[in-house]
N, C-alpha and C positions, 0 to 999 in steps of 0.2 A: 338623097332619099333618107328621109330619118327613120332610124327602129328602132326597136326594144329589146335591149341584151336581159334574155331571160335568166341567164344563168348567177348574174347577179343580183344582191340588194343591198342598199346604201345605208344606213340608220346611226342615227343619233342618239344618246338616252341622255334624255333632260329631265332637269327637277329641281324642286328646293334644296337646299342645303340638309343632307342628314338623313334623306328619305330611302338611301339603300341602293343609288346609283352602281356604286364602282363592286357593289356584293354582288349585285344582281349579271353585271358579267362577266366573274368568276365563274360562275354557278355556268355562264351561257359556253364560258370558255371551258371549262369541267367536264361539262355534258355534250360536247362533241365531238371529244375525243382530243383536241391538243395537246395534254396533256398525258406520257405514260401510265399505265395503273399505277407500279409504284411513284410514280415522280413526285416527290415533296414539293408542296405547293405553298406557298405564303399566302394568307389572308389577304383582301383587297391588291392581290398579285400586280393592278394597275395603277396604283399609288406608289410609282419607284422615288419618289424624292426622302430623303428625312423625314422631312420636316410634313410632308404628306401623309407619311405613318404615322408619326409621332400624333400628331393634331387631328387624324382621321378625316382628312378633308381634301380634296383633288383641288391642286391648284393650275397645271393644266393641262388642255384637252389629249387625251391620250388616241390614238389610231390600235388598233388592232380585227382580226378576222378569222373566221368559224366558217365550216364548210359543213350544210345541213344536207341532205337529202340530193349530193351534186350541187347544191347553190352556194355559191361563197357570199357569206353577209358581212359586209364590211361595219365595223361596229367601230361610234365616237362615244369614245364616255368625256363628258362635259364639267367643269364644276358649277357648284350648287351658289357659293358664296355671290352675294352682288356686286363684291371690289373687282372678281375677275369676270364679268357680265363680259366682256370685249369678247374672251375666248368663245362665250357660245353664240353669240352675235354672228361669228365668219364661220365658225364650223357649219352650220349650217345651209349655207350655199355648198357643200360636197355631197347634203344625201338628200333622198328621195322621199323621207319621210323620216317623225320619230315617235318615240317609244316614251313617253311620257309619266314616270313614276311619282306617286302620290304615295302615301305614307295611309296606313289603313288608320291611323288613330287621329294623325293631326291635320289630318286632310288638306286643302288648296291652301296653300302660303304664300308672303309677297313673293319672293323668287318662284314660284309655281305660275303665277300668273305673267311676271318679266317674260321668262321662256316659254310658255304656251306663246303668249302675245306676238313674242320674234317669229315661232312656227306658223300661228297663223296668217299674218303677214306674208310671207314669203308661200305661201297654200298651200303646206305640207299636209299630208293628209296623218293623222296621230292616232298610234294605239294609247289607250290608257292603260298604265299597267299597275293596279292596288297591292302595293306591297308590305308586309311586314301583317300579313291577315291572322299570324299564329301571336297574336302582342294578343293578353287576354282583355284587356280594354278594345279592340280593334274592333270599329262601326264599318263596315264595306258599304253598307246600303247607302247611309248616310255619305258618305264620301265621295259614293258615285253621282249623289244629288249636287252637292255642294260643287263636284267638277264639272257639270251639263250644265249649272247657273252660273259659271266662270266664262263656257265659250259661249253663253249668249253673253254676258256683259262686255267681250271683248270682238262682237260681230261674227260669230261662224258661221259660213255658208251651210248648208242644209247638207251638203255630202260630210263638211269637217263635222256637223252635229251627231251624224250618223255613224260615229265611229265607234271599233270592238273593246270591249273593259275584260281584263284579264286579271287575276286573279293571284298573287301570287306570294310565296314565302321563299324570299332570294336565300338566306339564308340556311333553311332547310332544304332549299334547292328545289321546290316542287311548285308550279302553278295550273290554274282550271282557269275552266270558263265560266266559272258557278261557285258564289260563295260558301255556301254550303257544303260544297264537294270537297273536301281538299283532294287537291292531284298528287300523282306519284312521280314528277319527273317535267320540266322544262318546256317537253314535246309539247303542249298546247300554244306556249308563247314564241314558240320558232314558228308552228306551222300558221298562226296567224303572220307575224312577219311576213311569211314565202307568197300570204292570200292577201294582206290588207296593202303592205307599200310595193307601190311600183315599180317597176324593174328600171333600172336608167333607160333614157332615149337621147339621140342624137344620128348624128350622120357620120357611119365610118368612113365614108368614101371621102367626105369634105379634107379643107386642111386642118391640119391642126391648131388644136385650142386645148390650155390644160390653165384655168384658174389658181393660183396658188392661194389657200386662205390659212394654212399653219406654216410658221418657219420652224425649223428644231437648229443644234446647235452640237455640233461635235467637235472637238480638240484637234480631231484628226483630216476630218475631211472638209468644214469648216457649216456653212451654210447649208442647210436639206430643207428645200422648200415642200411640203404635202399640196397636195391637191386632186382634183378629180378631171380625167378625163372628156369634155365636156364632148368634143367631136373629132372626127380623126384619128389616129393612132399616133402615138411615140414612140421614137427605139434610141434605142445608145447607136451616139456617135452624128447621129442628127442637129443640121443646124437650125436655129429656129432663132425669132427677136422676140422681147421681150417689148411689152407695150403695157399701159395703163389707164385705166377707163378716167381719172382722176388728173391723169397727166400725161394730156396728147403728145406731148414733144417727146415722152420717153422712147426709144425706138433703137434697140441695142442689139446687135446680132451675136450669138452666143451659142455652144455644142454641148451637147449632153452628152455627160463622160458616164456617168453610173444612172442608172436608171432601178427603182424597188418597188416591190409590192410588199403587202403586209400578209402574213401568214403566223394569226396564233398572235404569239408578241415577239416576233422576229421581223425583221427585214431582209425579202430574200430576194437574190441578185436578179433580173429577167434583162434580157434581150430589149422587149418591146411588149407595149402595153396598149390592150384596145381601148375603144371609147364606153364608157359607165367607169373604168375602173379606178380606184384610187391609187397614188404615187406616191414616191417619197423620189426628187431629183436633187442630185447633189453636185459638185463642181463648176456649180455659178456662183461667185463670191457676191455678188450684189444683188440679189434674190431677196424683193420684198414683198408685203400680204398686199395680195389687190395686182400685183400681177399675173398676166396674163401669158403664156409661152403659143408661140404663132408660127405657122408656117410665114415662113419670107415672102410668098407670092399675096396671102389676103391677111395680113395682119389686124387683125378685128377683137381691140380686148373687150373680156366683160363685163357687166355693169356692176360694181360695187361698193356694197353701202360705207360709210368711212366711219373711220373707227373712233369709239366715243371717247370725248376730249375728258383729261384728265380734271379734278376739280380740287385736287389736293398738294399743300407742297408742303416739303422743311427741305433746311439746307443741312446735306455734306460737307462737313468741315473736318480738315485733318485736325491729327489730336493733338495741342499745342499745352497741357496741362502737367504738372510739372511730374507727374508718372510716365508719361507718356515714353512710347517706345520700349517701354519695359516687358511687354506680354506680346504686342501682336508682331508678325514675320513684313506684313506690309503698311508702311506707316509714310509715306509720301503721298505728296500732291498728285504726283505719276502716276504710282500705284493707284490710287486712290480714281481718277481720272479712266485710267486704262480700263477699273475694272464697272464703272459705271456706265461708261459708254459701251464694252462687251455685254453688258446686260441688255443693251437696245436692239441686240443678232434676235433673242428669243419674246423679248416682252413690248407689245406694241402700244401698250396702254400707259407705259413711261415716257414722260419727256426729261431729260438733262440737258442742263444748260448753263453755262460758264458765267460767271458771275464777274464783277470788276476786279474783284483777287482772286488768282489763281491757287489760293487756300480755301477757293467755297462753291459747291457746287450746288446749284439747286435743283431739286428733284421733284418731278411731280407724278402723282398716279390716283388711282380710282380710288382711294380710303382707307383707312389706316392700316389698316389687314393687309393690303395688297403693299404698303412700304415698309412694316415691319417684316414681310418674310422677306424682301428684299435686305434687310438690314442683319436678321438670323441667317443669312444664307452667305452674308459675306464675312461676319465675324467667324462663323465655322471653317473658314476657306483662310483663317489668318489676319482681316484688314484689323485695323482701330483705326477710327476717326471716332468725331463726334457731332451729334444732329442736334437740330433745332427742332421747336415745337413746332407740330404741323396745325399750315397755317391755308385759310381756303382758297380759291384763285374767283378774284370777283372780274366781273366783265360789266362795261356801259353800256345803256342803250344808245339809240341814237339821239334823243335830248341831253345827255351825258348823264341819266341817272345812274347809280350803284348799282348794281343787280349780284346777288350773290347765288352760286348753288343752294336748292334747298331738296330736303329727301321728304318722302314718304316712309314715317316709323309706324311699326304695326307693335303692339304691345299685348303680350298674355298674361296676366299675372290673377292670382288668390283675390278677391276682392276687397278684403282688408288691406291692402299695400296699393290699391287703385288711387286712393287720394294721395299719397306721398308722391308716387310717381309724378299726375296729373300737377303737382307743386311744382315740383324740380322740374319738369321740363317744360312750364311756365315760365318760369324763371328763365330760362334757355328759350325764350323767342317759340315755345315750341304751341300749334294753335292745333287743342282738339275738335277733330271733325267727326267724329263718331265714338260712341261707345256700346259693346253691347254683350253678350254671351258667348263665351268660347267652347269647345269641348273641354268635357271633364271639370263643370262649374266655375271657370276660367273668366273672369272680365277680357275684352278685347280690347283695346283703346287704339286708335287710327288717329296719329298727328301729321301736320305739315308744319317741318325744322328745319331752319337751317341748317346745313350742314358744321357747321361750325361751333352748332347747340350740342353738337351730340359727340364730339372733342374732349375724349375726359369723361365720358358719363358712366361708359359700358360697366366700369369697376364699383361704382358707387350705387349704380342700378341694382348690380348683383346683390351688393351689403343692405340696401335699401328693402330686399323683396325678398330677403334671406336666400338666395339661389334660387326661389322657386320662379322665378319671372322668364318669360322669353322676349326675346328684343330683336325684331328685323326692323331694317330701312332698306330704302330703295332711293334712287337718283331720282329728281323729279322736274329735271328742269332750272332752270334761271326765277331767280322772283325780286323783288325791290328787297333796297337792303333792311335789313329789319331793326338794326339800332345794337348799341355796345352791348357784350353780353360780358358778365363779370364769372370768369372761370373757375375760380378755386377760394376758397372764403379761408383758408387758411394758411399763416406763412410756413416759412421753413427755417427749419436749424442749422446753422451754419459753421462749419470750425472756424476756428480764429488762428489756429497754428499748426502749423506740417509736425507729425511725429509718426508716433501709432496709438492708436486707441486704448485706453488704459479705464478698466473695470470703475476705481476712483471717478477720472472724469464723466466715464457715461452715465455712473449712478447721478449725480449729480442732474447730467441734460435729463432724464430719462423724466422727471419732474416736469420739465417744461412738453413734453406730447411724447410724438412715437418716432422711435431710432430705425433708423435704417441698416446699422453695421451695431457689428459688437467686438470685443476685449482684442487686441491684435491685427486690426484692420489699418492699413496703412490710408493716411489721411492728410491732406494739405488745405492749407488759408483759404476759402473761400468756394471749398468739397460743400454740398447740401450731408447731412447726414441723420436729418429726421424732418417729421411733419410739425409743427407750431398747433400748439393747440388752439391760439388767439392768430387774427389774420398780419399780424406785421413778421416779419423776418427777426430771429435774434443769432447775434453771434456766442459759440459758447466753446471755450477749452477743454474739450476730450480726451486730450494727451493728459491732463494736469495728474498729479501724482499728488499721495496723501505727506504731507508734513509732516515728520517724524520728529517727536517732543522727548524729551528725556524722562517725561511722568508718562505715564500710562491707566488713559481715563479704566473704567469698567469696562466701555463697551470696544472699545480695540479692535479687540479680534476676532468680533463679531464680521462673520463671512457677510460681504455686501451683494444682495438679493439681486439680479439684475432679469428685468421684462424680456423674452427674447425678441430679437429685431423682426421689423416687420419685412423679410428680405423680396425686394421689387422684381417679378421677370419684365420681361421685355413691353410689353403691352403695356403692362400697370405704367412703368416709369416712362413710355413718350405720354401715359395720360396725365401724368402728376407734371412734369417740368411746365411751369407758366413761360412765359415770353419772353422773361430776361434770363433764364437757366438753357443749360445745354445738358445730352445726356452724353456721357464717354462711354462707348462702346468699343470695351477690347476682346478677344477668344474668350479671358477670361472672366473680365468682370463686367458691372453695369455700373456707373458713378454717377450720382446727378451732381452738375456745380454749376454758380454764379458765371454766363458770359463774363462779368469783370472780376477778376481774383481777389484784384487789389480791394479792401473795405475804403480807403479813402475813396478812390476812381469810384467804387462803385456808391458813393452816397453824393457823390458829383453829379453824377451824371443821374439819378435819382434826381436828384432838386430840378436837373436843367428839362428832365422830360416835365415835370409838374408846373414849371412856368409857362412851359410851351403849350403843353394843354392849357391853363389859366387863360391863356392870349387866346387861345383858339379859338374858348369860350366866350 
């Protein structure tokens, strides 16, 4: 007999990137008390990673829950970016509906429509909720147009059309139902929750079914898969098998040692868990997303959507460069190996895979965002290695043509900077399909690029539109391949001898373009250590020291003025290294250099790639 546990509700909050997600519940978590009067509270309290504060961006899905008026809402805060799209793709099979935030200034964006799209698909029914209405640019009215003309373009049914728009300042902590009004207090966008989503339904009496769709990942107890109760109940200590809608044969029988629910942002120990509620189970080591936990008597998993393939690689490569081993704690193949493959317990959207030397790994995921914090997350933790340019993962059809990833880029920028753009990303294969007016006198530009156009751009876009541009894509699919694209129009500076960087020599390069390092940097044959201002590669002595004469002209002792370096983070330098450089990544520093050290090997093997093309030709 199926029914509906009133006392719960399930929700998700989805949105673009930046629209006020992870403030808005703080504010939910604040205001119902989780929290002591005096308890010191941390900003975006649900962003516990680093590199998630540091950046201000949720990279993944977080579980926590608020108890309103007796009703426990179990709340998923989702990220915003498109590289981690996989996390809000599965969250979404645990709740009964969500909560859908929109930005009162910059209203429906590509990522606004991605996650509406998944909600609607799956018939969640959605609150809208207009946030950041106290920004003195903020159009509510307009906003609410613009998101009614997003769920017809992506088919709502006449009930999803019919949904509540809330009003809100996460920040300030106060939402209505009226833009005009402002509210004093949260209470309007809890008690729409408690009236507009659904309570879960299922059958307690059936067996059990508990979908896993987050795994988490702890040192201590090892594997914690989340999910939702779907029918039946759970308790510690209970046998149950493990089954997969994707992989009939899978059928493993297995006990639940620890069994949690979520309270606030803790995990608190229970007995047994009915059916709506969501879980955290832990002491199954082989616990993966898209499994199912079943009674042994009707094992029935279910149905779920697989998770989207990655379209991006570079290879992992230990650091074999004659500094190397000097900064980082983990510097083997082993290491190296151990700690990639442990990153596949929490990240589903990675593939790794062992390459024909056990010195190179290749790694793939959703976009460059999603493998550099992979890359910041393990230099913090000790590794060095060193990566290759990321490079796209093409697929054939069945004629055997090429077909590469291509995305969907949404462009804002000053209308004076519209034609630059429109060039460059010409150039990059990139075809626009619309142009028109944005908020705040804003051009819009809508292209379709390959993904491999837009490798390298993000930094030069900025310089290009002086920071005032905004720049989304979106995954769009497989498309024909679109032909060579030439990445970078300028070479690079090269040392020519292992020492240390000496004032004398870099005045000297500093003529030829822009340095990367300055006076004291330790440097070896065939280290990159600035940008070419013409596109060929030059070698040049850094280390060189001034000749000391027994005359002494006038200007002598005249101090030698030096440019300061243009020093690369992480981002910039996987977009600057072309295809025959590597980047070294140690705790401490960031190096770019020549795959071939050696200047002869490497003007060798130059000439043999240029005949090979010539013959191709």
């Amino acid at each position: 007999m199926r029914q509906k546990r009133e006392d719960i509700r399930n929700i998700a909050i989805i949105a673009h990137v930046d629209h006020g997600k992870t403030t808005l519940v703080d504010e939910l978590l604040k205001q119902s008390g989780v929290f002591r009067e005096n308890q010191e509270v941390a900003e975006r309290v649900m962003d516990s990673g680093d590199i998630e504060r540091e950046r201000g961006i949720t990279i993944l899905s977080k579980n926590t829950a608020v108890t309103y008026k007796g009703t426990k809402i179990n709340i998923i805060d989702t990220p915003g970016h498109a590289d981690f799209g996989g996390e809000v793709e599965r969250v979404l099979k645990m709740v009964n509906g969500v909560v859908l935030v929109v930005d009162a200034f910059e209203g429906a964006m590509p990522q606004t429509r991605f996650v509406l799209g998944n909600a609607l698909e799956l018939k969640l029914p959605v609150i809208v909720c207009v946030n950041k209405i106290d920004r003195p640019e903020a159009r509510p009215r307009e906003v609410v147009d613009e998101v009614l003309e997003l769920f017809l373009e992506l088919d709502a049914d006449e009930e999803q059309l019919d949904c509540p728009f809330v009003f809100a300042s996460a920040k300030t902590g106060t939402a209505s139902l009226d833009p005009d009004q402002p509210g004093s207090s949260m209470v309007p966008l809890f008690e729409t929750i408690l009236d507009y989503i659904p309570a879960p339904e299922g059958d307690p009496e059936a067996g059990t079914q508990v979908l896993i769709s987050t795994i988490d990942y702890n040192e201590y107890v090892g594997r914690i898969g989340v999910g939702k109760v779907d029918n039946g109940s759970v308790k510690v200590g209970q046998e149950v098998v493990i089954v997969n809608h994707h992989d009939p044969d899978k059928l493993r029988k297995v006990k639940i040692s620890k069994l949690y629910e979520f309270d606030g942002l803790n995990k608190v120990d229970v007995a047994q868990a009915q059916m709506g509620s969501i879980v955290a189970i832990s002491g199954i080591s082989d616990l993966h997303i898209g499994d199912t936990l079943c009674s042994p008597e009707s094992p029935c998993p279910i149905p779920f959507q697989k998770i989207s393939e990655p379209t991006i690689a570079m290879h992992f490569i230990v650091n074999d460069s004659p500094l190397a081993g000097k900064e980082g704690k983990y510097v083997t193949s082993r290491h190296l190996r151990d700690r990639l493959f442990r990153e596949l317990n929490t990240d589903v959207s990675l593939r790794v895979e062992e390459t024909d030397t056990t010195e190179a790994f290749k790694v793939s995921g959703r976009g460059e965002l999603h493998l550099s914090v992979l890359i910041e997350n393990m230099r913090r933790e000790g590794y060095e290695f060193a990566v290759s340019k990321a490079e796209v993962l093409y697929k054939t059809d069945e004629n055997g043509k090429k077909l590469e990833p291509m995305e969907l880029c949404y462009i804002d920028v000053p209308e004076e900077f519209s034609g630059t753009v429109i060039e460059k990303l010409s150039q990059r294969k990139g075809e626009l399909q619309n142009m028109g007016t944005a908020s705040g006198g804003y051009t819009r530009l809508e292209f379709s690029i390959p993904s491999r156009g837009l490798i390298g751009y993000r930094g030069e876009f900025l310089t290009d539109t002086k920071g005032n541009g905004i720049m989304n894509s979106i995954f769009d699919g497989y498309g024909p391949y679109k032909g060579d694209i030439q990445y970078r129009k300028q070479g690079s500076l090269i040392a020519f001898e292992a020492g240390e960087a000496i004032t004398y020599g870099l005045y000297n390069a500093q003529e030829r373009g822009t340095l990367f390092i300055g006076p004291g940097e330790k440097v070896y044959s065939g280290m990159v250590v600035g940008q070419n201002g013409k596109s060929e590669d030059i070698e040049l002595n850094v280390c060189k020291k001034k000749q000391l004469t027994n005359t002494r002209s006038s200007s002598a002792d005249e101090a030698l003025r030096l440019t300061p370096p243009k020093i690369l983070s992480l981002e910039q330098a996987l977009e600057f290294i072309d295809t025959d450089e590597l980047l070294e990544v140690t705790p401490k520093s960031l190096r770019v250099r020549k795959k071939i050290l050696d200047p002869t090997m490497r003007k060798r093997a130059a000439m043999r790639e240029n005949s090979l093309r010539q013959a191709g030709q």
